[in-house]
DOPA-902311 format. One record per residue: residue in three letters; x, y, z of N, C-alpha, C in turn. Coordinates in pm, whole numbers, plus 50000, padded with zeros to 5 digits. Example, Ala and Ser with C-alpha at 12.3 -4.5 7.8 and 13.67 -1.06 7.14 Angstrom:
% residues 2
ALA513194943150780512304955050780513204967050780;SER512854977550708513674989450714512905000350787;
***
This chain:
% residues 269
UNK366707848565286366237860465214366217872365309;UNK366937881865245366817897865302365447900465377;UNK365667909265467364097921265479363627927665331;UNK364517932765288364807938965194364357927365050;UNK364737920865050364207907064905362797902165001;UNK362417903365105360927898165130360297908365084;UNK360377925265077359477930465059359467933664913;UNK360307932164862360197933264678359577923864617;UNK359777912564703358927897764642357487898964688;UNK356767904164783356137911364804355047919064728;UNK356107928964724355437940064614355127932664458;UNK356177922964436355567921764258354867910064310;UNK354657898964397353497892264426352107903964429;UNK352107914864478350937923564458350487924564344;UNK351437929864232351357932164111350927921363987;UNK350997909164066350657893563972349087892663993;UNK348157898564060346987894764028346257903964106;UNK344617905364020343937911164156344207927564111;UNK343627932264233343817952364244344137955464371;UNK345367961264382345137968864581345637982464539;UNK345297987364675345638001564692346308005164766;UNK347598007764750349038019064771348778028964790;UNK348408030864929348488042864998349428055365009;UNK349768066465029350878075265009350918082965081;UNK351788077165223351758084565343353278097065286;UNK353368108265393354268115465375355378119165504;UNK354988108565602356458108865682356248092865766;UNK356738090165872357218082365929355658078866016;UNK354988089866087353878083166142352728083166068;UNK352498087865937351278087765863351988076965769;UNK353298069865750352958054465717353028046465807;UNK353398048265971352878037666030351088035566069;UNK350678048366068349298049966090348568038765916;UNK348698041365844348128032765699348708021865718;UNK349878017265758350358002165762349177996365881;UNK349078005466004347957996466098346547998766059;UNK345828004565973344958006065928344787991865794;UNK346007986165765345647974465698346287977765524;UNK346757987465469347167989465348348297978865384;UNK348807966365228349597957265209350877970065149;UNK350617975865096352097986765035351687996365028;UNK352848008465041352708023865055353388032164943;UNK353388036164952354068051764843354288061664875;UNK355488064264825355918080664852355118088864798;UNK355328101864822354248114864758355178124864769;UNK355578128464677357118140164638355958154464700;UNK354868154564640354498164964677354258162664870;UNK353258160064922353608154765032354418157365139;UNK355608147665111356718151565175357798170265158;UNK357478169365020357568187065036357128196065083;UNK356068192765164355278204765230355348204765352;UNK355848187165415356468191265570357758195565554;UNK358368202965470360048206665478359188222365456;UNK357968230565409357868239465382358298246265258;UNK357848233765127358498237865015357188234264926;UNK357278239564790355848232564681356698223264642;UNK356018213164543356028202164499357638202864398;UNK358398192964406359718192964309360608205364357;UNK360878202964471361278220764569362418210064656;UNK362458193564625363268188664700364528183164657;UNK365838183464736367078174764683366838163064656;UNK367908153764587367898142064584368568135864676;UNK369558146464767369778138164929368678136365031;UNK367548146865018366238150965074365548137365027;UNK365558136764923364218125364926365188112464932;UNK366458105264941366778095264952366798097965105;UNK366938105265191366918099865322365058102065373;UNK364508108765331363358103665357362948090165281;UNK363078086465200362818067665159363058062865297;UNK364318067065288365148053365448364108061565519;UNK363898072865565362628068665728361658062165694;UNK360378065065584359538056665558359758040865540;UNK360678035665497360868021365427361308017865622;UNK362278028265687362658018265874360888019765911;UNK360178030665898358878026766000357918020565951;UNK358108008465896356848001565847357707985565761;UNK356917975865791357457962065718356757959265608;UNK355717971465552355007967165418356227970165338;UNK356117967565171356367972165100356297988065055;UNK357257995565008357508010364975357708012964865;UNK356968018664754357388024964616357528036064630;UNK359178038364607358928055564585358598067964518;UNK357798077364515357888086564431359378092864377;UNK360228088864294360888094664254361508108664173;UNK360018108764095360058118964011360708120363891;UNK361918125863809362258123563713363678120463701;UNK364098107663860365208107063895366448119163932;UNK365838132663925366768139563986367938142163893;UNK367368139263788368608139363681367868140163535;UNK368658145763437367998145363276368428137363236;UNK369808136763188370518125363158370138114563177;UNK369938102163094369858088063148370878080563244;UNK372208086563199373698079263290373618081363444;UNK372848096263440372328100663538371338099963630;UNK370338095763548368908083163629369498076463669;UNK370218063563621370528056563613371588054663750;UNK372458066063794373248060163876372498068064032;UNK371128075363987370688081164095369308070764168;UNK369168062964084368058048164057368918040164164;UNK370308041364161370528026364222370738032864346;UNK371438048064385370958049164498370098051464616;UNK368878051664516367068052764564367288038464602;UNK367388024464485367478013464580367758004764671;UNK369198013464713369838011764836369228012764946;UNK367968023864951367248024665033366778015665118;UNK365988003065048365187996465148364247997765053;UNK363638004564937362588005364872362257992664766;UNK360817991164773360397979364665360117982864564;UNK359967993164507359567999164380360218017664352;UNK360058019164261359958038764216359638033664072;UNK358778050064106358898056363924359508067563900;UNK359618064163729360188076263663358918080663603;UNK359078096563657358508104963484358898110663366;UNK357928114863292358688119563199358908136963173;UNK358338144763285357778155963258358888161963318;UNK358848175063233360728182563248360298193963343;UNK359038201663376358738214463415359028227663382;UNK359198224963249359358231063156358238239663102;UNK357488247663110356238250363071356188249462948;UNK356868256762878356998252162680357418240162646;UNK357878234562721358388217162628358068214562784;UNK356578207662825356748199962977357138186162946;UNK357168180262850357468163862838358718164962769;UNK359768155862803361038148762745360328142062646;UNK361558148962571361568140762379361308125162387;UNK360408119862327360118108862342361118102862320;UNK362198100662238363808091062253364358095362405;UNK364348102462447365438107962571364828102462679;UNK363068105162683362368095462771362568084462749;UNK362358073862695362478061762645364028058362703;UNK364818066262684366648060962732366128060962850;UNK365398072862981365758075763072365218063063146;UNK363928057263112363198044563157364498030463168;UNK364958034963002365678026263003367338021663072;UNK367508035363124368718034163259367978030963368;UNK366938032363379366388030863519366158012963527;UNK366168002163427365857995163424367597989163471;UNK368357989363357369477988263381369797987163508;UNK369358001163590370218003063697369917994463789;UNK368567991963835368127980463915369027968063886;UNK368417965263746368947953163714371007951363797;UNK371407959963761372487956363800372567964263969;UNK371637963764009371917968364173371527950964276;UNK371417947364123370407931664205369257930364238;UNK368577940164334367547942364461365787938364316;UNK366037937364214364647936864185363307947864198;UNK364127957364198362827967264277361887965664152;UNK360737968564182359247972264078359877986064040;UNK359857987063866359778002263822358728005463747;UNK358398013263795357588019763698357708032763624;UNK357128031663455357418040163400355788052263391;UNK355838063363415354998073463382355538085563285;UNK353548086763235353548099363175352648109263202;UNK353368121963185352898131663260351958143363199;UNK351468132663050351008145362965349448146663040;UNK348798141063126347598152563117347738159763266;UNK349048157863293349128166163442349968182963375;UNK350408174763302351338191363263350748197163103;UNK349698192063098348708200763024348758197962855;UNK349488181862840349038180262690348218168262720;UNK347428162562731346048158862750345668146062617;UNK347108142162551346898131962429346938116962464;UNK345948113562488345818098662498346318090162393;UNK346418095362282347548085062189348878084562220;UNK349058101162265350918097062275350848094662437;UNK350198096462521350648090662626350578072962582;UNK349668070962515349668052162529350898052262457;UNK350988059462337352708058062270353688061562379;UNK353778061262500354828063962569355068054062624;UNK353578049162710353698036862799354198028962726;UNK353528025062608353868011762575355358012662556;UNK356258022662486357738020562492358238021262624;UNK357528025462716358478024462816358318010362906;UNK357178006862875357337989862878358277982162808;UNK358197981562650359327984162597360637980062627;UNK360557994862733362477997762741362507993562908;UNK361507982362956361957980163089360837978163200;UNK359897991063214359167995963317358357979763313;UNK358187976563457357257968163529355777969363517;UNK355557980363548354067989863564354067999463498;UNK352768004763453352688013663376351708025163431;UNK351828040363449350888048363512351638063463444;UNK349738067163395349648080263358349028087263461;UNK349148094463545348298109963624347638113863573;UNK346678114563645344798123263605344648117763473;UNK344528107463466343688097863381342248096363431;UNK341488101763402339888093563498338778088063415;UNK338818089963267337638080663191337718072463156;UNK336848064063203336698045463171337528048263014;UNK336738051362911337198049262771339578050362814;UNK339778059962867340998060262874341858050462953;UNK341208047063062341678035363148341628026863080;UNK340728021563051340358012462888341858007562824;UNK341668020262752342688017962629344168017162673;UNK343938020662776346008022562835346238007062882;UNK345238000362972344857987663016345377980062881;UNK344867979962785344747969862708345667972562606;UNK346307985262634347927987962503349157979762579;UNK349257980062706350407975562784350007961262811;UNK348987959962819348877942962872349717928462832;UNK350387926762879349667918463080350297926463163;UNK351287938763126352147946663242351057951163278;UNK350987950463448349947958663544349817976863508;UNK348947980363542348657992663528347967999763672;UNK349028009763689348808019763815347488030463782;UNK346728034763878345808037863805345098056163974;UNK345818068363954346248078264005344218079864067;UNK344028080364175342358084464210342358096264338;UNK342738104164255342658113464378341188124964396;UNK339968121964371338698126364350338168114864346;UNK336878116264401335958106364414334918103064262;UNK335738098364179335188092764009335168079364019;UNK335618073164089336158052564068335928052664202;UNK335208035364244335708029564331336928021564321;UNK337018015764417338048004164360337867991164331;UNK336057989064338335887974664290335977979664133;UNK335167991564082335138001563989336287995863906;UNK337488001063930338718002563887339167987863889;UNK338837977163959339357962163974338807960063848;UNK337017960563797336527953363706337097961363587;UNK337647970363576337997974363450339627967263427;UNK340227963463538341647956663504342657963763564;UNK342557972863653343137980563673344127969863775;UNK345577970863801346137965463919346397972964024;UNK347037983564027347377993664163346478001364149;UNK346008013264218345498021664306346758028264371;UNK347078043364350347438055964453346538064364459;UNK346548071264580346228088064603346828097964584;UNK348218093764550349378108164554349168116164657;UNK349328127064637349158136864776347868139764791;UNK346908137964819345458134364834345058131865002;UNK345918122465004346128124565177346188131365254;UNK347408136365229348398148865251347368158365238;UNK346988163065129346008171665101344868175565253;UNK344248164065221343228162365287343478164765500;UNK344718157665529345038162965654345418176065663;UNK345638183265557346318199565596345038205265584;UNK343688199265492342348206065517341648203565642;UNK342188199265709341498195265806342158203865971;UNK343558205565963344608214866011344218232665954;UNK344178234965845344138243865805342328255265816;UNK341838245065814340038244065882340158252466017;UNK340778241366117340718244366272341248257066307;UNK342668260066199342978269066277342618280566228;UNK342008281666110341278294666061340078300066134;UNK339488290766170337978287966292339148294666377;UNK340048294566454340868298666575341078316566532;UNK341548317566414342008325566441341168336366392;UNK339748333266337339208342966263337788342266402;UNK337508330966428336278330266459336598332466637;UNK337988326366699338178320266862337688311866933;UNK336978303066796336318291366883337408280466846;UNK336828265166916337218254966864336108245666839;UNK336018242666774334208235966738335068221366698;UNK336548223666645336628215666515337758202766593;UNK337808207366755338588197566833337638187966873;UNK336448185166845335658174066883336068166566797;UNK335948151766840335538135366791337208135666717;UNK338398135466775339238131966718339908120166739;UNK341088120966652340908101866686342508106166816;UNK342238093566862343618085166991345508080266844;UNK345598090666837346938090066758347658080466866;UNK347688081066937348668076667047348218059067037;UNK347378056267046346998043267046347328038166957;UNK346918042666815346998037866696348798034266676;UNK349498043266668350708042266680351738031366784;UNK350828034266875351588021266978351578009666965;UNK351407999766834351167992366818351967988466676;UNK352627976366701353557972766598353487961966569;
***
């Protein structure tokens, strides 16, 4: 068996029982830093990784984010799902042949969304979504590699907020393929609830980027994965962005105490 078939077998051994949390580093040493900190699998963060190129979120190529997969997936032997986004393509023929070269990568999983960024129509027509899941399934399938897909919906991130038609999404895009199932900024029990128990037994990804859920929280409700999305990310540029405002407004440094030994942490494989 491959490197590559250990960590996909891997990843859907994660997905067969239990809850963990898929961390979502955004380059090469903030996933080796979470792999030695003990996370079993990682995740891409489209937003994330767009902001060390100096761009906002969906600001990246699809040569851009397939060669960042390959650095994240060479610096680390966990498992890798990637943020894909909406395959980089509208078309399904077009997911579909941009899916198999995300799995060339080295990656154990991606998702698709469904959200166009469109401000007047932000979600794909529910048939066109439904195809696009359903090339993405295809495409694996015939790339061999098994990756985990997952299908998402993007209605309460891009501002339609319907818990019926998002569960009417998941469930077809289970349906038409998807492994896992995950809606963004989902956070009330009643909604976790009901998405849990429309898709079931397919696992359900479950987005915590605010402190609302733990994760025993989120285990007893059924939940299987756990991400942060860019939450991370977030959180290290507040912490960068802190110091150097103190620098440049105030001329102190107050904010260089108690930091951690990067160097240590990293040296270790």
């Amino acid at each position: 068996m491959s490197v590559h078939d250990e960590r996909v077998a891997a990843f859907h051994r994660l997905h067969s029982s239990g809850c963990f949390v898929m961390a979502n580093p955004w380059d090469a040493g903030s996933a080796r830093a979470l792999e030695q900190i003990g996370f079993k699998a990682l995740a891409t963060t489209s937003c994330g990784f767009a902001w060390t190129l100096g761009r906002a979120d969906s600001h990246v190529t699809l040569d851009q984010a397939l060669e960042h997969l390959r650095v994240v997936v060479d610096a680390v032997k966990v498992p890798v799902n990637a943020d894909f986004e909406g395959g980089f393509a509208v078309d399904p023929q077009h997911v579909g042949a941009n899916v198999k070269l995300a799995a060339a990568t080295g990656i154990a999983g991606l998702s698709i969304e469904d959200s166009t960024g469109n401000e007047v129509r932000p979600l794909h027509e529910f048939d066109l979504a439904v195809e696009r899941v359903r090339a993405a399934r295809r495409a694996i399938d015939e790339s061999g590699t098994g990756v985990v897909l997952t299908g998402r919906s993007e209605g309460f991130v891009c501002g339609r907020p319907d818990i019926d038609e998002t569960i009417r999404r998941l469930r077809a895009y289970a349906d038409a393929g998807a492994d896992c199932l995950y809606a963004p900024r989902i956070e009330s029990v009643e909604h976790i609830a009901a998405i849990i128990a429309a898709v079931s037994p397919k696992p359900v990804n479950l987005l915590i980027n605010a402190p609302f859920m733990t994760v025993a929280e989120a285990a007893t409700l059924g939940v299987r994965r756990i991400s942060v999305g860019g939450t991370l990310a977030r959180a290290a540029w507040a912490g960068f962005l802190q110091a150097a405002k103190e620098i440049a407004d105030d001329g102190t440094f107050s904010r260089f105490e108690r930091l951690p030994d990067v160097d240590a942490l990293l040296r270790h494989r």
